[in-house]
N, CA, C and O atoms as a GROMACS GRO file, in nm:
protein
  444
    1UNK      N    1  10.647  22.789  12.768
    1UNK     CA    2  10.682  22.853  12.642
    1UNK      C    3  10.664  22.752  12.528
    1UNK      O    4  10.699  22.636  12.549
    2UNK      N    5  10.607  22.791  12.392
    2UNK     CA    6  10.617  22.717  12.299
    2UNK      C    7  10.725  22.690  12.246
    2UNK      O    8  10.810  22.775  12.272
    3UNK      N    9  10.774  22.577  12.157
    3UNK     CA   10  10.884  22.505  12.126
    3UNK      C   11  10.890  22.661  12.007
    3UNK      O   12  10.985  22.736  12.028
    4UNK      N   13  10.802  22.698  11.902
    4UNK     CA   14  10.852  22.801  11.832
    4UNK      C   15  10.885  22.891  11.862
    4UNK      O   16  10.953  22.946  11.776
    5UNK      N   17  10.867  22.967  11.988
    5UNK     CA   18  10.929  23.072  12.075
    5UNK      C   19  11.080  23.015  12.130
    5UNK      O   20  11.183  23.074  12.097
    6UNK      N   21  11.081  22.881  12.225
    6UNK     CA   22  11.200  22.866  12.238
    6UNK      C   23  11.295  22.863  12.087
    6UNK      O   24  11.410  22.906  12.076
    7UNK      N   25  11.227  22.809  11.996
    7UNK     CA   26  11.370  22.813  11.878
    7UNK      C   27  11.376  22.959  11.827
    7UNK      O   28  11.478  23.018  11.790
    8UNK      N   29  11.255  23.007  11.831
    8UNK     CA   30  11.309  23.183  11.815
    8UNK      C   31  11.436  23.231  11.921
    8UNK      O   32  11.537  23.291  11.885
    9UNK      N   33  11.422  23.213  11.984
    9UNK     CA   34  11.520  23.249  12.131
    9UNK      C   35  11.682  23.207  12.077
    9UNK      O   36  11.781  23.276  12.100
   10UNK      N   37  11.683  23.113  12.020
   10UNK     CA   38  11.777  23.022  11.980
   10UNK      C   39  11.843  22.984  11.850
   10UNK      O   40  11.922  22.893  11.827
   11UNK      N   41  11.796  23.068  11.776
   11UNK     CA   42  11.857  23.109  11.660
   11UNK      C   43  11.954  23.173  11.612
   11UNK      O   44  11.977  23.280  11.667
   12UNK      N   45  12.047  23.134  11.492
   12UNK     CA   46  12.010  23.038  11.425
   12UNK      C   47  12.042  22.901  11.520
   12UNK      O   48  12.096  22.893  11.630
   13UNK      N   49  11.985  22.796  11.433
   13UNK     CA   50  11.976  22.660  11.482
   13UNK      C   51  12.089  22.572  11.360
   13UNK      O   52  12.070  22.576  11.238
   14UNK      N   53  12.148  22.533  11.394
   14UNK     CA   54  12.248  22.418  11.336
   14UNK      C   55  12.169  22.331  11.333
   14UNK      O   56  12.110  22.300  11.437
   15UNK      N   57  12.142  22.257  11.198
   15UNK     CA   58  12.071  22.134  11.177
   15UNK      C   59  12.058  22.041  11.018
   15UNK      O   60  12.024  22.103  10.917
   16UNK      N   61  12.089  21.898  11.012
   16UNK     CA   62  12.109  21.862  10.902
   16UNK      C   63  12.013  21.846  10.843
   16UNK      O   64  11.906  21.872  10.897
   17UNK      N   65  12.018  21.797  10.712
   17UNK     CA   66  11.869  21.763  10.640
   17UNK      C   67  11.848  21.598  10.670
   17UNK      O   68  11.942  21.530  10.710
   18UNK      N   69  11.730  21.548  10.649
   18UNK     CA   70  11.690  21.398  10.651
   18UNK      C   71  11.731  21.350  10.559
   18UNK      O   72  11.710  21.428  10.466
   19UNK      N   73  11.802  21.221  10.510
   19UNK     CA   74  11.766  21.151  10.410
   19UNK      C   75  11.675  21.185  10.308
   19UNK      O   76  11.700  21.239  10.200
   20UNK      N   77  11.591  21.155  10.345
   20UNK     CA   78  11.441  21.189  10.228
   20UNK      C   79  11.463  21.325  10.174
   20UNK      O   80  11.456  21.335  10.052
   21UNK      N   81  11.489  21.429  10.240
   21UNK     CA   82  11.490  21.546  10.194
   21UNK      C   83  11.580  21.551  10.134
   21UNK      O   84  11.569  21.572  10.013
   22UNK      N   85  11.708  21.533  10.192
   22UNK     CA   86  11.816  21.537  10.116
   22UNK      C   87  11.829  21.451   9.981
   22UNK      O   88  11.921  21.478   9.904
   23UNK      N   89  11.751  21.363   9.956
   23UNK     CA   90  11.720  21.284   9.853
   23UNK      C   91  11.631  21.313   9.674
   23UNK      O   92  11.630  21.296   9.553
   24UNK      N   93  11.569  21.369   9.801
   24UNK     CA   94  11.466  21.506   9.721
   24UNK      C   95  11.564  21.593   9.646
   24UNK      O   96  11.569  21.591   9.523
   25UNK      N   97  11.654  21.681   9.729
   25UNK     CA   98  11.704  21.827   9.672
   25UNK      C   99  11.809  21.735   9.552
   25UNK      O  100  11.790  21.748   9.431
   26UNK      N  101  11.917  21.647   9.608
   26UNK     CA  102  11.976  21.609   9.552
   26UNK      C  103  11.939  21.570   9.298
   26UNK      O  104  11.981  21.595   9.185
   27UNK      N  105  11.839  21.505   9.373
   27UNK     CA  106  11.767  21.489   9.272
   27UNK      C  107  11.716  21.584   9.166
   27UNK      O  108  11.682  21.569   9.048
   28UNK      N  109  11.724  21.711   9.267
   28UNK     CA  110  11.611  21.825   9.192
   28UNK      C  111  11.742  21.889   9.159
   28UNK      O  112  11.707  21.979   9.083
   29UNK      N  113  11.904  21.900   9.173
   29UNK     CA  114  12.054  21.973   9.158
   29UNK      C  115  12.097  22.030   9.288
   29UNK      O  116  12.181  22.120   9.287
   30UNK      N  117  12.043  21.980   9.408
   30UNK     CA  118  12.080  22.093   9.504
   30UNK      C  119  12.192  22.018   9.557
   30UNK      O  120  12.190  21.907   9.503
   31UNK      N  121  12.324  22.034   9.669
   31UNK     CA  122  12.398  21.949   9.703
   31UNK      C  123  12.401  22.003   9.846
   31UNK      O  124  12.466  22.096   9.896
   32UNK      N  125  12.310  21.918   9.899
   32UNK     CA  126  12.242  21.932  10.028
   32UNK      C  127  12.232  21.762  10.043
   32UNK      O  128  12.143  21.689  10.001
   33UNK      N  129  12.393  21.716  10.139
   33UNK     CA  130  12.347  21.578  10.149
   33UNK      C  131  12.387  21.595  10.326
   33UNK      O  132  12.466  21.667  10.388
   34UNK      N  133  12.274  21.474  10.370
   34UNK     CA  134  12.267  21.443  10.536
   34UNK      C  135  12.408  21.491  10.609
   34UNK      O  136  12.427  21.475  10.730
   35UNK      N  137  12.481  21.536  10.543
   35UNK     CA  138  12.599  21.564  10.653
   35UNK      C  139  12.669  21.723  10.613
   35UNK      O  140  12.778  21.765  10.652
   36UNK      N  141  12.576  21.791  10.528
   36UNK     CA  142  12.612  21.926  10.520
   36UNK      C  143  12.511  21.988  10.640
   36UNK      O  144  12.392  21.966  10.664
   37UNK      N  145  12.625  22.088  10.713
   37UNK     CA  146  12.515  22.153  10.845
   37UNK      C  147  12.500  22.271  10.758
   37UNK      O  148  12.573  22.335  10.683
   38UNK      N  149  12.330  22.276  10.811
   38UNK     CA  150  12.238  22.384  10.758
   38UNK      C  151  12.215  22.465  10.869
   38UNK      O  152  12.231  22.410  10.978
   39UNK      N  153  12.171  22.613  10.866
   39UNK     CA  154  12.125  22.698  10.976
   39UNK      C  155  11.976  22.724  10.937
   39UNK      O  156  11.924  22.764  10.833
   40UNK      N  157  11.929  22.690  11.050
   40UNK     CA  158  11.749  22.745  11.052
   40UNK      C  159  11.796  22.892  11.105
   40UNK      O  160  11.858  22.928  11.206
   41UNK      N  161  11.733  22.974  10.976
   41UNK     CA  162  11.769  23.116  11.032
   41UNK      C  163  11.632  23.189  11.103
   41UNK      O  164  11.648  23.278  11.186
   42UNK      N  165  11.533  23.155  11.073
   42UNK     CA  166  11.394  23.168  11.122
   42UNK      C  167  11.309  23.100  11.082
   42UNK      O  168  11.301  23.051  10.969
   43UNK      N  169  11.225  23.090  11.182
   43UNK     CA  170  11.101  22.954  11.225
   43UNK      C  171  10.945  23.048  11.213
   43UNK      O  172  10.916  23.148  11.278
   44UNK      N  173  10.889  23.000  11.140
   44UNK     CA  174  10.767  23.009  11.122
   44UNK      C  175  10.647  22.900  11.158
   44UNK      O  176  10.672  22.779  11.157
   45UNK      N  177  10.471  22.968  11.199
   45UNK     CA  178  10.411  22.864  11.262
   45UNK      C  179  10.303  22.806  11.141
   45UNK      O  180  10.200  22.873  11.138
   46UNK      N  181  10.307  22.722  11.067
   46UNK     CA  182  10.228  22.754  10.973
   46UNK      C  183  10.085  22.657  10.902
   46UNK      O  184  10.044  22.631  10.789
   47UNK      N  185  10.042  22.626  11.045
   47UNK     CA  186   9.904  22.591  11.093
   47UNK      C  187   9.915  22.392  11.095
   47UNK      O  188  10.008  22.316  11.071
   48UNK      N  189   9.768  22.369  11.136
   48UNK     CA  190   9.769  22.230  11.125
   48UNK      C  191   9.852  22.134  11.049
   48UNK      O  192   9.919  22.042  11.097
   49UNK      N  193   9.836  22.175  10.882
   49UNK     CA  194   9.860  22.145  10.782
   49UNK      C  195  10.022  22.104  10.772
   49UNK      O  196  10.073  21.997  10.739
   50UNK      N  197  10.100  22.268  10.828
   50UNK     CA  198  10.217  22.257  10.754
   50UNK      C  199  10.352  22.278  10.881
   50UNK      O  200  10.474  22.290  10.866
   51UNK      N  201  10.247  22.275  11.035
   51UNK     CA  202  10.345  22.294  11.117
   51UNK      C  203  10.474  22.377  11.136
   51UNK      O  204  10.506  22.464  11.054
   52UNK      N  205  10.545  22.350  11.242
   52UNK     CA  206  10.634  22.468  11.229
   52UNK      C  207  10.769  22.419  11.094
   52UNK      O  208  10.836  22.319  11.071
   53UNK      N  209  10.748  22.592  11.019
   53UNK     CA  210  10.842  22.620  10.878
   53UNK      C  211  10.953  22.638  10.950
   53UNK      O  212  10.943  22.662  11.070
   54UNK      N  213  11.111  22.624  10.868
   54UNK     CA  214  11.213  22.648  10.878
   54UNK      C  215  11.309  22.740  10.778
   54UNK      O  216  11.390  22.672  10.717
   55UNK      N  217  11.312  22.859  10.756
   55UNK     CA  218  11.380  22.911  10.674
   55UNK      C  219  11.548  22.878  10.683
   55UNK      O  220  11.606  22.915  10.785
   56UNK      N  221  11.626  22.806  10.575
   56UNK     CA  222  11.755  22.805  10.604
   56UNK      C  223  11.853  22.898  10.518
   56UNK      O  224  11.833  22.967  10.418
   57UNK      N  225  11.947  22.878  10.583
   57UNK     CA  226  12.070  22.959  10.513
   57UNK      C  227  12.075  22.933  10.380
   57UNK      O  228  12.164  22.998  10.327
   58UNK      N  229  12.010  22.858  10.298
   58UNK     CA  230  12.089  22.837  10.104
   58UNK      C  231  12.063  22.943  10.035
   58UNK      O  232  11.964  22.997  10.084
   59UNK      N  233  12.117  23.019   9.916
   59UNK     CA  234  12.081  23.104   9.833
   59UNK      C  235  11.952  23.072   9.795
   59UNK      O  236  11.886  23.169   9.758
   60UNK      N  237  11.884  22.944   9.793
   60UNK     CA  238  11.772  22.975   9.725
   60UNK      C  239  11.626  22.916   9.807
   60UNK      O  240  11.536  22.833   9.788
   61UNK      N  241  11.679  23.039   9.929
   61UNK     CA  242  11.577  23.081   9.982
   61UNK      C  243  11.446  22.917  10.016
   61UNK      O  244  11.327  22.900   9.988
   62UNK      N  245  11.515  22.858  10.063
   62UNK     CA  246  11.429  22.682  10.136
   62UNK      C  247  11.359  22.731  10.224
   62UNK      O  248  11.400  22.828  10.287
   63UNK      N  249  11.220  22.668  10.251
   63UNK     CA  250  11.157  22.667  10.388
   63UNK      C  251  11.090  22.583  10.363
   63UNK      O  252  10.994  22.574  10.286
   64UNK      N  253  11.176  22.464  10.475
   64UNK     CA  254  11.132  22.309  10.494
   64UNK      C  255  11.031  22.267  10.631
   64UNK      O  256  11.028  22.340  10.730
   65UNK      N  257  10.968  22.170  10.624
   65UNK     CA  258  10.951  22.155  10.732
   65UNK      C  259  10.988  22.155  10.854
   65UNK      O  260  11.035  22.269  10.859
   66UNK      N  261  11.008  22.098  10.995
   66UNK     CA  262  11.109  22.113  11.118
   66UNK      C  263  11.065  21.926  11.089
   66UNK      O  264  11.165  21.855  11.100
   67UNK      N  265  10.976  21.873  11.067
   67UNK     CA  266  10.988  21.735  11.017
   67UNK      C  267  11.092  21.689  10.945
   67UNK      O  268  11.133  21.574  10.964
   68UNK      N  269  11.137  21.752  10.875
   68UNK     CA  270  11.246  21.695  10.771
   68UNK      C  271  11.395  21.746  10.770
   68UNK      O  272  11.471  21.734  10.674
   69UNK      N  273  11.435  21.822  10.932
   69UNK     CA  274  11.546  21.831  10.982
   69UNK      C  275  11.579  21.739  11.107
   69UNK      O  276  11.497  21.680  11.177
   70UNK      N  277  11.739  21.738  11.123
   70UNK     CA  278  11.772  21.700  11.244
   70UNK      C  279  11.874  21.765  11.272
   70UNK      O  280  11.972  21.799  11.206
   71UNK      N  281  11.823  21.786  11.437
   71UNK     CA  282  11.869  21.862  11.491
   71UNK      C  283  12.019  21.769  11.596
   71UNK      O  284  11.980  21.696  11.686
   72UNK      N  285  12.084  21.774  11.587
   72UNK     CA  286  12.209  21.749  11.700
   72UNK      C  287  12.178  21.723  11.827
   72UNK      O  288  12.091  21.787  11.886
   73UNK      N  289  12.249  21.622  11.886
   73UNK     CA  290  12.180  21.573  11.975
   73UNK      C  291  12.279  21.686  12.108
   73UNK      O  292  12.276  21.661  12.228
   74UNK      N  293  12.325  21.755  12.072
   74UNK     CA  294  12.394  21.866  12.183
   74UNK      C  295  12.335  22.005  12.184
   74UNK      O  296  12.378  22.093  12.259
   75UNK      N  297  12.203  22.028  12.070
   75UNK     CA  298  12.140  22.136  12.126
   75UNK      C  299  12.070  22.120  12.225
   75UNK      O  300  12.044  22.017  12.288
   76UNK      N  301  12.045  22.206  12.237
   76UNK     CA  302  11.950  22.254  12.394
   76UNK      C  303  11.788  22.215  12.377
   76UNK      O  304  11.713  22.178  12.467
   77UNK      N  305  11.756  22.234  12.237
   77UNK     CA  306  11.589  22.208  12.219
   77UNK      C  307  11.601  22.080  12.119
   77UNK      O  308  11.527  22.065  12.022
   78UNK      N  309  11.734  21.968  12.168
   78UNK     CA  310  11.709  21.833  12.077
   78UNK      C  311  11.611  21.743  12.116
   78UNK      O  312  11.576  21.648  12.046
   79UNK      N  313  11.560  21.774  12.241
   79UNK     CA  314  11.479  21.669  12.285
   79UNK      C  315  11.325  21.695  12.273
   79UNK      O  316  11.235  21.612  12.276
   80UNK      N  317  11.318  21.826  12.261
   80UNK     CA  318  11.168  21.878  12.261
   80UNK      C  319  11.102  21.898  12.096
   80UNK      O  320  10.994  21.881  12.040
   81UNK      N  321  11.255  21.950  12.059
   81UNK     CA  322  11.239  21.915  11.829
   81UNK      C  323  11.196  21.789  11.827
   81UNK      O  324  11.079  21.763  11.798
   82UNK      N  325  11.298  21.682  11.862
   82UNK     CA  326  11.282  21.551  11.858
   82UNK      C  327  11.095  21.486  11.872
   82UNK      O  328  11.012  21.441  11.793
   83UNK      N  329  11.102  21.515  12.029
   83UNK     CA  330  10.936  21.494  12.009
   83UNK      C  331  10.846  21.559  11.976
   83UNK      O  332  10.740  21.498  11.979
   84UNK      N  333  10.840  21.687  11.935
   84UNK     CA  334  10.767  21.742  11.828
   84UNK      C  335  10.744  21.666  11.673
   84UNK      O  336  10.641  21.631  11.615
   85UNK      N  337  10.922  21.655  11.629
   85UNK     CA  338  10.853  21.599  11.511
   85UNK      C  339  10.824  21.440  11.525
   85UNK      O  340  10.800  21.387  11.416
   86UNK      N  341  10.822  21.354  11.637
   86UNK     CA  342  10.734  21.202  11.651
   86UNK      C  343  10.641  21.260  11.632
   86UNK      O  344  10.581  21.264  11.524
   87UNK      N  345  10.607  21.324  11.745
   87UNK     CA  346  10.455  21.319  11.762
   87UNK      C  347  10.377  21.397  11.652
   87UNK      O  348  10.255  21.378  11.655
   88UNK      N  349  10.435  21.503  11.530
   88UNK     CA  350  10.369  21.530  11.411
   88UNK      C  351  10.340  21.444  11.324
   88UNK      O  352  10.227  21.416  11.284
   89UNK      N  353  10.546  21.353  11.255
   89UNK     CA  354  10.484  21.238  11.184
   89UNK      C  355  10.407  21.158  11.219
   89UNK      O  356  10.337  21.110  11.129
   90UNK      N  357  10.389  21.118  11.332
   90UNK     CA  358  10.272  21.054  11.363
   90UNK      C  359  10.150  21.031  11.348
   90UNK      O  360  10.086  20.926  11.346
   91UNK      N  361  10.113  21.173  11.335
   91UNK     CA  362   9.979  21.240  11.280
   91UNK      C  363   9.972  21.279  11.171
   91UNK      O  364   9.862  21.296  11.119
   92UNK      N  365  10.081  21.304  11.109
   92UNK     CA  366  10.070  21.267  10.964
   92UNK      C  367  10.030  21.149  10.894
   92UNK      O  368   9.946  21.136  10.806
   93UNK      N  369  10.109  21.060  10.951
   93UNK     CA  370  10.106  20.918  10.937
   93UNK      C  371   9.941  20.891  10.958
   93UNK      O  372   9.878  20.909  10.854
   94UNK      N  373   9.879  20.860  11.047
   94UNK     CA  374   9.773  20.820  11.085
   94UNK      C  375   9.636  20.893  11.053
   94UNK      O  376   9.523  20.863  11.093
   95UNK      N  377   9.685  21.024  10.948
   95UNK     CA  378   9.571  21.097  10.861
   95UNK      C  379   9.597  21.036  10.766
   95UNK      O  380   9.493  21.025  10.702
   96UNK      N  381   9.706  20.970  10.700
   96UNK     CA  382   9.756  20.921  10.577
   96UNK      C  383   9.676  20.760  10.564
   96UNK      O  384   9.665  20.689  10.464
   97UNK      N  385   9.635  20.740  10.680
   97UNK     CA  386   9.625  20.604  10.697
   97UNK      C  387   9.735  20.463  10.698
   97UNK      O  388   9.709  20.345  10.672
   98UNK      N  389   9.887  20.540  10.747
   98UNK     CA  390   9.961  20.435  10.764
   98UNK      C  391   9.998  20.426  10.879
   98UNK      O  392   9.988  20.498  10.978
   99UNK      N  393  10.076  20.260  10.844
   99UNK     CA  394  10.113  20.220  10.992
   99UNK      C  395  10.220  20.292  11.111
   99UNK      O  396  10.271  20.403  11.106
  100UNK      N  397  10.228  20.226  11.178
  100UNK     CA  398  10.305  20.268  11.312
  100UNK      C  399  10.491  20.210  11.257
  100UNK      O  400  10.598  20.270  11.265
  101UNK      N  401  10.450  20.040  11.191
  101UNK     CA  402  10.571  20.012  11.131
  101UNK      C  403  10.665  20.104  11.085
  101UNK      O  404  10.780  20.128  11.125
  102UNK      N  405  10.569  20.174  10.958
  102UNK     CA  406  10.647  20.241  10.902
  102UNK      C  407  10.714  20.380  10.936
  102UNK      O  408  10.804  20.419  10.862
  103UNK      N  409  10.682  20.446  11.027
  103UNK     CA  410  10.709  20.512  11.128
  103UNK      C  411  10.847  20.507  11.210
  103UNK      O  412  10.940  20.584  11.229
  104UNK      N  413  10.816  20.392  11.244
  104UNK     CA  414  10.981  20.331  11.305
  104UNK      C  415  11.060  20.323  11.231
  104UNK      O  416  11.164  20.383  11.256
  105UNK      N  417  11.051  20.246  11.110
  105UNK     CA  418  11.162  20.259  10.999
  105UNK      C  419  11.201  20.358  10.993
  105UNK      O  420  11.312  20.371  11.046
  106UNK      N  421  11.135  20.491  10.925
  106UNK     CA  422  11.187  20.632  10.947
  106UNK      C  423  11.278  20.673  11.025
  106UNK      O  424  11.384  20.719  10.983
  107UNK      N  425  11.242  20.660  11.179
  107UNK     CA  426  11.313  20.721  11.294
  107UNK      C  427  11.437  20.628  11.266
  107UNK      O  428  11.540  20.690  11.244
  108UNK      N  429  11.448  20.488  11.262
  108UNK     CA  430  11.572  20.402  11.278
  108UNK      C  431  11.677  20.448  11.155
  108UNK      O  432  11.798  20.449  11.174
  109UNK      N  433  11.615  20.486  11.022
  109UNK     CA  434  11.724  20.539  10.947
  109UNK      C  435  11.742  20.653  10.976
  109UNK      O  436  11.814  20.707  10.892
  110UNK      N  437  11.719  20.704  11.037
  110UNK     CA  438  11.787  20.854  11.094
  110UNK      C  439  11.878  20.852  11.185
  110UNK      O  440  11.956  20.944  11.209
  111UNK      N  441  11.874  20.753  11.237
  111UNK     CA  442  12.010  20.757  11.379
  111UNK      C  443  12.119  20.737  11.327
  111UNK      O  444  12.221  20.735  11.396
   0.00000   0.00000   0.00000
């Protein structure tokens, strides 16, 4: 089964925002910081480019990447989200032309 079918199955999904994102909204008025839990209410697939979408619970209607959530390490699909989004930033990363370094940094401020 695909990981977007299993999180269809499994919805909604409890999950926080990243840093970065949360850095983002913050900035733009939203008060969406790393430790408010968000619900992915439905998951969309939305090609090479933009990978799997996340519609969440806010009034104003977000659909973030599944890159720029984290998911709890007591769901059921934390390990398969998890390496989904390595192995995307990754390939983001390495169309971008950056390093592997910086990569790790990422993941290490997220724990």
């Amino acid at each position: 089964m695909l990981l977007i079918d299993e999180m269809k199955a499994n919805l909604p999904i409890t999950a926080h925002a990243s840093r970065d994102l949360s850095k983002t909204l913050i900035a733009n008025g939203f008060d969406v910081t790393p430790e408010k839990e968000l619900k992915i209410l439905n998951v969309v697939e939305s090609g090479e480019e933009g990978g799997i979408a996340c519609f969440l619970d806010l009034p104003e209607n977000f659909v973030v990447s599944l890159t720029l959530l984290r998911v709890g390490p007591d769901h059921p699909l934390h390990d398969k989200i998890f390496a989904y989004q390595k192995k995307r930033i990754r390939s983001i990363f390495r169309s971008k032309g950056l390093g592997s370094k910086r990569m790790k940094q990422i993941f290490q401020q997220e724990k």
